[in-house]
C-alpha positions in Angstrom: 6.6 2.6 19.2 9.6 3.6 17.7 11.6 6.5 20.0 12.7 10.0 17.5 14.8 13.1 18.9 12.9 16.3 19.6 12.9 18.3 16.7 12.9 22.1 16.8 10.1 23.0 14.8 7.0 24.6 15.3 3.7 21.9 13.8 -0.2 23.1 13.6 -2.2 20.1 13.9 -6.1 20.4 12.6 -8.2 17.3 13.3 -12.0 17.6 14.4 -12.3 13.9 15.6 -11.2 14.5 19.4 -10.2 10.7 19.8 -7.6 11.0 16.9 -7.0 14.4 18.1 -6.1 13.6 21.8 -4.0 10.7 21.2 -2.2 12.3 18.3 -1.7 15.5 19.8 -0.7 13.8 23.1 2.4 12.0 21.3 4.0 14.6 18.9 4.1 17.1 21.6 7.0 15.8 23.2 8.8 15.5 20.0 8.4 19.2 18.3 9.3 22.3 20.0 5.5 23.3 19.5 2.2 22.2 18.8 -0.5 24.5 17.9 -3.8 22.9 17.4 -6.9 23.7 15.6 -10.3 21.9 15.1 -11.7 22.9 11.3 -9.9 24.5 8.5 -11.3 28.2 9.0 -9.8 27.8 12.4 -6.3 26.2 10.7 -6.0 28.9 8.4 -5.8 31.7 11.4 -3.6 30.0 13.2 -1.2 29.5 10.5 -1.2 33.0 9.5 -1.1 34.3 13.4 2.1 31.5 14.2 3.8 30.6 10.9 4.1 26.9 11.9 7.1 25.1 10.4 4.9 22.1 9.1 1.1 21.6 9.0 -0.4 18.3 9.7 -4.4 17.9 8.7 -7.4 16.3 7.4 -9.6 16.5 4.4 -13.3 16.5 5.9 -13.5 19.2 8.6 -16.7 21.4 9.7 -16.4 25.5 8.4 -13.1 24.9 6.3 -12.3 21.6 5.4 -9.0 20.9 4.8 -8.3 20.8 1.2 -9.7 24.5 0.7 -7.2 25.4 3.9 -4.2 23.4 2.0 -4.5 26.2 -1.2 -4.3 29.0 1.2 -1.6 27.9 3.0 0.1 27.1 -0.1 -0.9 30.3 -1.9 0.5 32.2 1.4 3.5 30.3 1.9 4.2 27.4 -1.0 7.2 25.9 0.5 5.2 24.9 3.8 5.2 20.8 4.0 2.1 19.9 4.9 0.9 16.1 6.1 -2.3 14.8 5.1 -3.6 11.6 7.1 -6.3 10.3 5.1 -8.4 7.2 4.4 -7.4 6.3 1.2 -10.9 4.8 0.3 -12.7 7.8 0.6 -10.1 10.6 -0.3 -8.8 9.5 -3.6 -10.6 12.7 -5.7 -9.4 15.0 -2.8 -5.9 13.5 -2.4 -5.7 13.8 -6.0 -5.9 17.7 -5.7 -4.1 17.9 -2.6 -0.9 16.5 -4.5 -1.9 19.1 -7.5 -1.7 22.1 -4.9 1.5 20.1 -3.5 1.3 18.6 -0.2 4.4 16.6 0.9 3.2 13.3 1.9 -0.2 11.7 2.7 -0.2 9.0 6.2 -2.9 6.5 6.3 -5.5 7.5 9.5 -5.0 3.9 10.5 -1.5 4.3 11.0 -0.4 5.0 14.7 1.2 8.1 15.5 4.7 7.3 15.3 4.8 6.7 11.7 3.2 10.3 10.9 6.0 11.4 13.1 8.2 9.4 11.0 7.5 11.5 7.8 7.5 14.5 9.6 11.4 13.5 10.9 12.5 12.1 7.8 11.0 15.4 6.3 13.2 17.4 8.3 15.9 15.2 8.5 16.8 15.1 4.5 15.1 18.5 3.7 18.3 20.8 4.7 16.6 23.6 3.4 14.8 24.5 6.3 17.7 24.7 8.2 20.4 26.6 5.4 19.0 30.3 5.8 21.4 33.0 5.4 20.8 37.2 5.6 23.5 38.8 3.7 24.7 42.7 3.0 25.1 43.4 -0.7 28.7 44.4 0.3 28.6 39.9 1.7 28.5 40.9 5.4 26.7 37.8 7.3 23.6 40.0 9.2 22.4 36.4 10.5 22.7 32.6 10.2 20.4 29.6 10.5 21.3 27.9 13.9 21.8 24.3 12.4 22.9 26.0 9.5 25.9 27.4 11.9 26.2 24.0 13.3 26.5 22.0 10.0 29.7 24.5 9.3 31.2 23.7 12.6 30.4 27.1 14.3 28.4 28.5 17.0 25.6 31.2 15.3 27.7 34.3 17.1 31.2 33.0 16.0 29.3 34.4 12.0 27.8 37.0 13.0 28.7 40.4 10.8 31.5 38.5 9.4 31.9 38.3 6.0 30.7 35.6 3.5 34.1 35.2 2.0 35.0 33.7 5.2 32.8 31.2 4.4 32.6 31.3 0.8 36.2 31.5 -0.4 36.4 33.4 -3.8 39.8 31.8 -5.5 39.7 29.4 -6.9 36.1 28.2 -7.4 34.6 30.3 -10.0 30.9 29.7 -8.9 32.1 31.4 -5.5 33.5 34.6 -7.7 30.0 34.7 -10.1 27.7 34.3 -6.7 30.1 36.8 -5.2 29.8 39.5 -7.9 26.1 38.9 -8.4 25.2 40.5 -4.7 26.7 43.5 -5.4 24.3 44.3 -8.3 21.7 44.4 -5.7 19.3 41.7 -7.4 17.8 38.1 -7.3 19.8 35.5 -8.1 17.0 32.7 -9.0 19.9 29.9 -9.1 23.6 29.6 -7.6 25.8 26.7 -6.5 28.6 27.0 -4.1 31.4 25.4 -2.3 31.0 26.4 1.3 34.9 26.1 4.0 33.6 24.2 6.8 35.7 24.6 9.9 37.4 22.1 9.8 38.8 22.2 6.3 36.2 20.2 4.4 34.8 21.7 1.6 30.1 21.8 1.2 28.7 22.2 -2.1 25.2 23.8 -2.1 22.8 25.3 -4.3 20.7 28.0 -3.4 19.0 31.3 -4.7 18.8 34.9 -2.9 16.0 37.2 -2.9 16.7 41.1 -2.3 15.1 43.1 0.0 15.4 47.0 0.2 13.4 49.1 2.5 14.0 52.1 5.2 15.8 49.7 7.2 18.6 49.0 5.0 18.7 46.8 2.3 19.8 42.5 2.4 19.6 39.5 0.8 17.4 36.2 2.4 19.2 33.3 1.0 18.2 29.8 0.7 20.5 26.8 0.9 20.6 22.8 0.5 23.1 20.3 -0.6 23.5 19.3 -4.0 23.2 15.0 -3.6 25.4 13.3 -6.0 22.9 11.9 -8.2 20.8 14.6 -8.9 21.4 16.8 -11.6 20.0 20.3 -12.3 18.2 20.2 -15.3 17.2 23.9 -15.3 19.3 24.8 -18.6 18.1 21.6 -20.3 14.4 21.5 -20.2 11.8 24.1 -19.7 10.4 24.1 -16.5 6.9 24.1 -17.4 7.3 20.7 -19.1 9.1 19.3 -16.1 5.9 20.6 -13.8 4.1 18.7 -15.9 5.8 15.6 -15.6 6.2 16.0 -12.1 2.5 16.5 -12.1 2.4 13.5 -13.5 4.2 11.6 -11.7 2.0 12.8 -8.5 -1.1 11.7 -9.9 0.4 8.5 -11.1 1.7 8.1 -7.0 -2.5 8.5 -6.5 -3.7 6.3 -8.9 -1.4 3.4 -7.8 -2.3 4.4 -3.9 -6.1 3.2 -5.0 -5.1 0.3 -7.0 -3.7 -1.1 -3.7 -7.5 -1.4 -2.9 -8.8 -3.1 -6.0 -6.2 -5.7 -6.5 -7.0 -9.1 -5.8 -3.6 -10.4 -5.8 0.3 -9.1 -5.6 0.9 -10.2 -9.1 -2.2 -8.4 -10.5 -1.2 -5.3 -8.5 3.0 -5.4 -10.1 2.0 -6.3 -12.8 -0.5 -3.5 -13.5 2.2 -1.3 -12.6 4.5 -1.8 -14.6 2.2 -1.7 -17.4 1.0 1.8 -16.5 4.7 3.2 -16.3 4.3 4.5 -20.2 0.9 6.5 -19.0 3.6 9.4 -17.4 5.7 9.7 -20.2 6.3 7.6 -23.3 10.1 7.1 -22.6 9.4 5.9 -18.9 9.3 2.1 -18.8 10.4 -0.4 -15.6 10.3 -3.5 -14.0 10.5 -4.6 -10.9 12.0 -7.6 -8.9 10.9 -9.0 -5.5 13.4 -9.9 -2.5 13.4 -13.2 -1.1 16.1 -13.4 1.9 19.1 -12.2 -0.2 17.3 -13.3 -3.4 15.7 -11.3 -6.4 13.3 -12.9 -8.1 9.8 -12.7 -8.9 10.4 -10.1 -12.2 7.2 -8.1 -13.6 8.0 -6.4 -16.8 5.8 -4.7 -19.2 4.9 -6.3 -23.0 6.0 -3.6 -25.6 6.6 -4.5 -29.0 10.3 -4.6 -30.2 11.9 -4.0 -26.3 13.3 -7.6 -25.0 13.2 -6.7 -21.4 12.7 -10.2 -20.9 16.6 -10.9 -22.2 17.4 -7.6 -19.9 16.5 -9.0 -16.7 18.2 -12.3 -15.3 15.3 -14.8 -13.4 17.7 -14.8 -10.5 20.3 -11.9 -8.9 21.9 -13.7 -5.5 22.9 -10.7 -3.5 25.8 -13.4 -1.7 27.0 -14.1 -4.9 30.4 -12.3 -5.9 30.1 -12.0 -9.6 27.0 -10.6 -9.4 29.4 -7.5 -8.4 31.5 -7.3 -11.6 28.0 -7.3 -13.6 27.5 -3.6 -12.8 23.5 -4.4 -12.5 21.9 -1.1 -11.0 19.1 -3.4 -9.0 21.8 -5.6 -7.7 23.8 -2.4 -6.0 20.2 -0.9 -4.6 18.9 -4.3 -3.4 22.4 -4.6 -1.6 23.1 -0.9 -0.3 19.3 -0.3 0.3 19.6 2.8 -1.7 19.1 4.1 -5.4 21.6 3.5 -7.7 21.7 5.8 -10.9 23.2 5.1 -14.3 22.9 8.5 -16.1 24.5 7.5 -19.6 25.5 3.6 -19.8 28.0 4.6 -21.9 30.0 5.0 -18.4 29.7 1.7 -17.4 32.4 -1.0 -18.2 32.1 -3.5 -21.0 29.8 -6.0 -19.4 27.1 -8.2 -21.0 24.6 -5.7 -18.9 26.5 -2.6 -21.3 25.8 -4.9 -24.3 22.0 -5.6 -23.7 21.0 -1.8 -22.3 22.5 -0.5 -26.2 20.6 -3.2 -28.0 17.4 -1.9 -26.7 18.4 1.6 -27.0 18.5 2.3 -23.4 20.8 5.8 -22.3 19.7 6.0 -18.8 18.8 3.6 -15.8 18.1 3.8 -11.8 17.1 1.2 -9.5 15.5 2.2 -6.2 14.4 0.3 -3.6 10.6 -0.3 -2.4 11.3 0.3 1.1 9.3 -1.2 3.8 8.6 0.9 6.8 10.5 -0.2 10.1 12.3 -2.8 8.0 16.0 -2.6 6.7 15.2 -4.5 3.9 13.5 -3.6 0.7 10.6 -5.5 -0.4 12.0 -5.3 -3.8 13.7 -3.2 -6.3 11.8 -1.0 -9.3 14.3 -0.2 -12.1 13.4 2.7 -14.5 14.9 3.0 -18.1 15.0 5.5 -20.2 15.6 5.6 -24.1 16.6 9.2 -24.1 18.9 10.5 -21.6 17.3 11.7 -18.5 18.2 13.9 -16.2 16.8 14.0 -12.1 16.6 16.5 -9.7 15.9 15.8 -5.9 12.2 16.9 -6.3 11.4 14.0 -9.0 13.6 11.5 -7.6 11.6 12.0 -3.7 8.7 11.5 -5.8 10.0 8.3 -6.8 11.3 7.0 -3.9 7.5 7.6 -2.5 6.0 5.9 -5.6 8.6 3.0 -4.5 8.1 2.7 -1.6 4.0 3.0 -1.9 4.4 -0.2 -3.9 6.2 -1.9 -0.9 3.6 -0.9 1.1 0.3 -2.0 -1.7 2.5 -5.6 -1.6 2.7 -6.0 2.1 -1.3 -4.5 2.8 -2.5 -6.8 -0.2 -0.5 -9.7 1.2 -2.2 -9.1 4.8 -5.5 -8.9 3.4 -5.1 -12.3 1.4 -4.2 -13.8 4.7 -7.2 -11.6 7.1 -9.7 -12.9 4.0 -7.9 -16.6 4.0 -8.5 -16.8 7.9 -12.2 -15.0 7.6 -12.6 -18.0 5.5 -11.0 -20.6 7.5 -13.0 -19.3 10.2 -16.2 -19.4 8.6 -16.1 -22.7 7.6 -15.2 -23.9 10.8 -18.4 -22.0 11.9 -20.4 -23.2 9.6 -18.9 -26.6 9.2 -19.6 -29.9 10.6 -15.8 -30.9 12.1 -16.1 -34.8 11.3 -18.3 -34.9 7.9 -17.2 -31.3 6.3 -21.3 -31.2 5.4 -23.5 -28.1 6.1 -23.6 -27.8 10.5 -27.1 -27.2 11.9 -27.0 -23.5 13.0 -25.9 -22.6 9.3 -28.5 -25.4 8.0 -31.6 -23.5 9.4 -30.0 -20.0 8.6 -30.4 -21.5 4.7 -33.5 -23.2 5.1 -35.1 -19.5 6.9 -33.7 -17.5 3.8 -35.1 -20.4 1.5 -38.4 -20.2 2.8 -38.4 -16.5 3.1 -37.8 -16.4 -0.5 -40.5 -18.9 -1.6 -42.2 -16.6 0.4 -41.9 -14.0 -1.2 -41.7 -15.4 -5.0 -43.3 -18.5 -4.8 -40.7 -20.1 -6.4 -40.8 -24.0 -5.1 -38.2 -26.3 -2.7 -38.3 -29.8 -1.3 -36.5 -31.2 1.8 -34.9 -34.6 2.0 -34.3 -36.1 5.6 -32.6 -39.0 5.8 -31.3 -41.6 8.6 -28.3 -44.1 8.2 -30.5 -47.7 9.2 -28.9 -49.5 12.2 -26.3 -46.8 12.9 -26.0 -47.8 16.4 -25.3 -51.5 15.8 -22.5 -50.3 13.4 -21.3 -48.3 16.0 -21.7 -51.3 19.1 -20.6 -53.8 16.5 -17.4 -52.3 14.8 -16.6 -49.5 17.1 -16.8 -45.5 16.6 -14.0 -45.6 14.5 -16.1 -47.6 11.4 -19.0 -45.4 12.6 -17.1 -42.2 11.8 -16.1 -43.6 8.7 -19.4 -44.8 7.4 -20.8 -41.7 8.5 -17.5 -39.4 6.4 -17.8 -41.5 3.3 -21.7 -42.3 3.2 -21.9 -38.4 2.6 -19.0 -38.0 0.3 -21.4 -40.3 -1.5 -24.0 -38.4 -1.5 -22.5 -34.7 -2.3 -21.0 -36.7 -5.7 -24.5 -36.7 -6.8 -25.8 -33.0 -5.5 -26.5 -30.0 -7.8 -23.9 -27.1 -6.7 -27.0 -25.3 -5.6 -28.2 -28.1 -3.2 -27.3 -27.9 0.6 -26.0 -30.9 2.5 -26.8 -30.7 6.0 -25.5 -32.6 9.1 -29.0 -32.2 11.4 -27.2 -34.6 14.4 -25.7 -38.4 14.9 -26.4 -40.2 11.5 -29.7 -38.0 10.3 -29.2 -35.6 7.9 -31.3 -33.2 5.5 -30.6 -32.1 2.0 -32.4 -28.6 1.1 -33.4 -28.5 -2.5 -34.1 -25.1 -4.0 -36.2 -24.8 -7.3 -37.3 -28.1 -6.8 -40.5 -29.6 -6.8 -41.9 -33.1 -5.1 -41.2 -35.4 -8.1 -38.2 -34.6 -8.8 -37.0 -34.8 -5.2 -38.2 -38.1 -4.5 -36.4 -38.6 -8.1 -33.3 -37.5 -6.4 -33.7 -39.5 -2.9 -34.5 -42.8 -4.7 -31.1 -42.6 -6.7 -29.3 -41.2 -3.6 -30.9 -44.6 -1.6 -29.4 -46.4 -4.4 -26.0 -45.1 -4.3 -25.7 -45.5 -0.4 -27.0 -49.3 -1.0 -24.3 -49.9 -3.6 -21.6 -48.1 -1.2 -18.2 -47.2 -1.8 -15.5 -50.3 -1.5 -13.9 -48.2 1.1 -17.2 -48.1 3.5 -16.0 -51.4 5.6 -19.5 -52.3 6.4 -23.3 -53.2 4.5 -25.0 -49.8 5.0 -28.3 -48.6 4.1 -30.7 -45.8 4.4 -34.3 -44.2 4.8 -35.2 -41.3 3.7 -38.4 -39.0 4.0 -39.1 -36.3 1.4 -41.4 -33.2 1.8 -41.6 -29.8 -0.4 -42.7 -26.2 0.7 -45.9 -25.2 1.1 -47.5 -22.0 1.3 -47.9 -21.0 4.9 -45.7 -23.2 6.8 -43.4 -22.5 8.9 -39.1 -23.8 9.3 -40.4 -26.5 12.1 -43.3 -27.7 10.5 -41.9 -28.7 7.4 -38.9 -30.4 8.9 -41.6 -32.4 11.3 -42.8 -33.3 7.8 -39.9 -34.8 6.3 -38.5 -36.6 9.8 -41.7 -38.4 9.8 -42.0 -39.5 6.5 -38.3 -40.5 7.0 -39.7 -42.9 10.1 -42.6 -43.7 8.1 -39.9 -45.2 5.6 -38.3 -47.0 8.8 -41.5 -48.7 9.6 -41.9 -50.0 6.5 -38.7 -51.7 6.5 -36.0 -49.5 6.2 -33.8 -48.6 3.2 -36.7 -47.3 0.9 -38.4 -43.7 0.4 -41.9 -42.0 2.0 -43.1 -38.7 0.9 
């Protein structure tokens, strides 16, 4: 299992199965400060509300509570709580569905081992500065206290802030965000929205955005502020687009995360599964449209791309991007930089790029704005491929969507490599069932699956009356083939004399090796006549032989059909001694 640092945060845990529980709980203990655990949602709930975990880890079906009512109290309570949900995806899709609605961080597989629900839970924490950047400031900007990692980001020690002022921090000339966030606490209010550029100690300069709420009570009054890094790609949108559409695209985009989650079920194939996707990208918003491109080694190829009337995506997209090949650099392609970098690459108005053929193509189709993010395989530092969004209207991110779709990525990665590993468990089921049920030299029906058909065939003439017929049949003089011409020819005779004979069988007819050189062939729907029919042109064809059987071969064969009342051995002591009634009366002819 992969090894993590310790984190210092407080988790609850709720899980009723004590198996799961136990060997869950055992591992992330000695990677969070603390881990509280509970056993239902009732139970969850109090504890949450007694301890004020950092991050909740749980399940949907739980006795009292079950978990998705506890998730929208926790979130009512506290909303910016993550909370983990480990789930099996077959059963949870409704409930996962209105988990992501009430806004639960990330869903884990129950299948997974424990390490890679740690894994979320660290990479939660590790990108999400937020839960470290906590600041409690005077209205007049003294510090009253500091996050620790917050501190430590800076380059202090917690007491080295302590009741100093936020101008040491926060310098007011010349940035005039500093100056506006400045003048803003003295009028003893919320600010909803603020960036800032933050001194670190040693000189370099932070750029955050936050919000403060104010507080004023006997105690004094303060501000809790609220602090994370502004990433380079993302771009506020707050002033561009009201926030009630972007909840519902988000909203959308979470439900769209679901829906492709339980297509990884239902596909039958990779390409079925891409290709599907890419053709739902339009169902979230009717300016959203993608494709995606598989790595190979250093290779993309492999492009799925939806079919929409008067958008040549095909011309867009090259067959072929070598990631070892230099020009592919001076191209500017967005999928070639994220397959490369393992990272997303974002073009937020192409009118930025250089004049390239790429520049030339994105305007023909109208395109304004383009990112490429990788479909990252877990454990792996390579992406299983590369989705590329475009956009015909410009469009602007913020971290929030573009997490959600680095998750939808990355689920993808994930649908390709379980669908690819259940192609190859249902290819070696296969394999393995044939070997079971196949006869090694002859590839015909072996015995043990031969009387589990002829049981089931009798049960059901049983039970409908519907008729069948048995043909048992011996290769004459096998053993002077065999003493004459060696085993070899014998094994020979034996592969092609019923190669012969399943040429001339219905798909519904079983060919059964019954052991040495005697055989049966169970005939459902079929009555006496037109089995012996059947044998007598089967006797014919073995006579005639194939010029490839090196040797004169003929056979016998004894024919019997069902009758009410008897039983599997009966009816096959029927047919073997009509077939050595047939030998007695010379050999290569028919008794029934």
């Amino acid at each position: 299992m992969q090894q993590f640092q310790k984190l210092p945060i407080r988790v609850m845990y709720v899980e009723d199965d004590e198996t799961i529980l136990k060997e869950t709980a055992d591992y992330l203990q000695e990677y969070v400060e603390e881990l509280y655990i509970a056993t239902n949602g009732k139970e969850g709930l109090e504890l949450f509300l007694d301890r004020g975990p950092d991050a909740v880890i749980t399940d949907f079906e739980m006795p009292v509570m079950d978990g998705l009512e506890m998730i929208k109290e926790i979130k009512e309570h506290r909303p910016e709580t993550p909370i983990f949900v480990t789930t099996t995806f077959e059963n949870d899709t409704l409930h996962l569905t209105r988990a992501i609605e009430y806004g639960i961080t990330q869903y884990i597989s129950k299948r997974s081992r424990p390490d890679r629900l740690l894994e979320s839970i660290h990479d939660y924490f590790k990108n999400n500065e937020e839960f470290h950047f906590n600041l409690s400031l005077s209205p007049e900007g003294q510090i009253l206290s500091i996050g620790e990692k917050f501190a430590y980001f800076l380059g202090y020690e917690r007491e080295d802030l302590l009741f100093e002022s936020i101008e040491r921090l926060i310098e007011p000339l010349p940035h005039i965000h500093n100056r506006h966030f400045l003048k803003r606490l003295k009028e003893e209010r919320d600010i909803d929205y603020a960036h800032c550029i933050f001194r670190r100690r040693d000189g370099g300069d932070l750029l955050l955005s936050g919000s403060a709420k104010f507080s004023a009570s006997e105690t004094g009054r303060h501000f809790v502020t609220r602090w994370h890094p502004i990433d380079t790609i993302v771009r506020s949108n707050e002033e561009i687009r009201e926030r009630l559409v972007k909840e519902g695209y988000l909203k959308s985009l979470m439900k769209f995360h679901a829906e492709i989650s339980q297509d990884i079920i239902t596909a039958f194939t990779v390409e079925e599964f891409l290709q599907d996707f890419v053709e739902k990208l339009p169902m979230i918003g009717a300016e959203t449209m993608g494709f995606l491109m598989l790595m190979k080694e250093s290779v993309l190829q492999d492009k799925f791309h939806p079919s929409r009337p008067g958008l040549s995506l095909g011309s867009l997209i090259p067959d072929r991007i070598d990631l070892a090949d230099p020009e592919n650099e001076k191209r500017y392609l967005p999928c070639f930089l994220a397959a490369k970098h393992n990272q997303m690459v974002f073009v937020d108005d192409i009118a930025h790029l250089p004049d390239t053929g790429l520049k030339k193509i994105l305007a023909r189709n109208q395109i304004v704005t383009a990112i490429s993010i990788p479909m990252k395989i877990p454990l792996k530092n390579r992406p299983a491929g590369i989705l590329t969004l475009l956009f015909q209207e410009n469009h602007t991110f913020d971290k929030e969507e573009l997490d959600l779709w680095q998750n939808i990525a990355n689920t993808v990665a994930f649908g390709i490599e379980s669908i690819k590993a259940k192609l190859e468990r249902d290819a070696l089921i296969l394999k393995l069932d044939m070997m079971a049920h196949t006869d090694k030299l002859t590839g015909t029906i072996n015995r043990h699956r031969g009387i589990e058909l002829l049981e089931h065939e009798i049960k059901r003439a049983q039970r409908y009356g519907h008729p069948f017929s048995l043909i048992y049949f011996d290769i004459d003089h096998f053993k002077k083939i065999n003493d004459t011409y060696g085993h070899a020819t014998g094994d020979t005779v034996l592969v092609k004399a019923t190669e012969t004979i399943r040429n001339n069988l219905r798909a519904t007819d079983s060919l059964i090796r019954w052991g040495g050189e005697e055989f049966l062939i169970l005939l459902p729907e079929t009555a006496l006549n037109d089995a012996v029919h059947l044998a007598q042109k089967l006797r014919e064809h073995i006579e005639k032989r194939s010029t490839d059987i090196p040797v004169p071969i003929t056979a016998s064969f004894g024919v019997a059909s069902w009758e009410e009342e008897q039983t599997l051995d009966t009816m096959i002591h029927r047919a073997d001694t009509k077939m050595y009634e047939a030998k007695k009366l010379g050999r290569n002819r028919i008794a029934y």
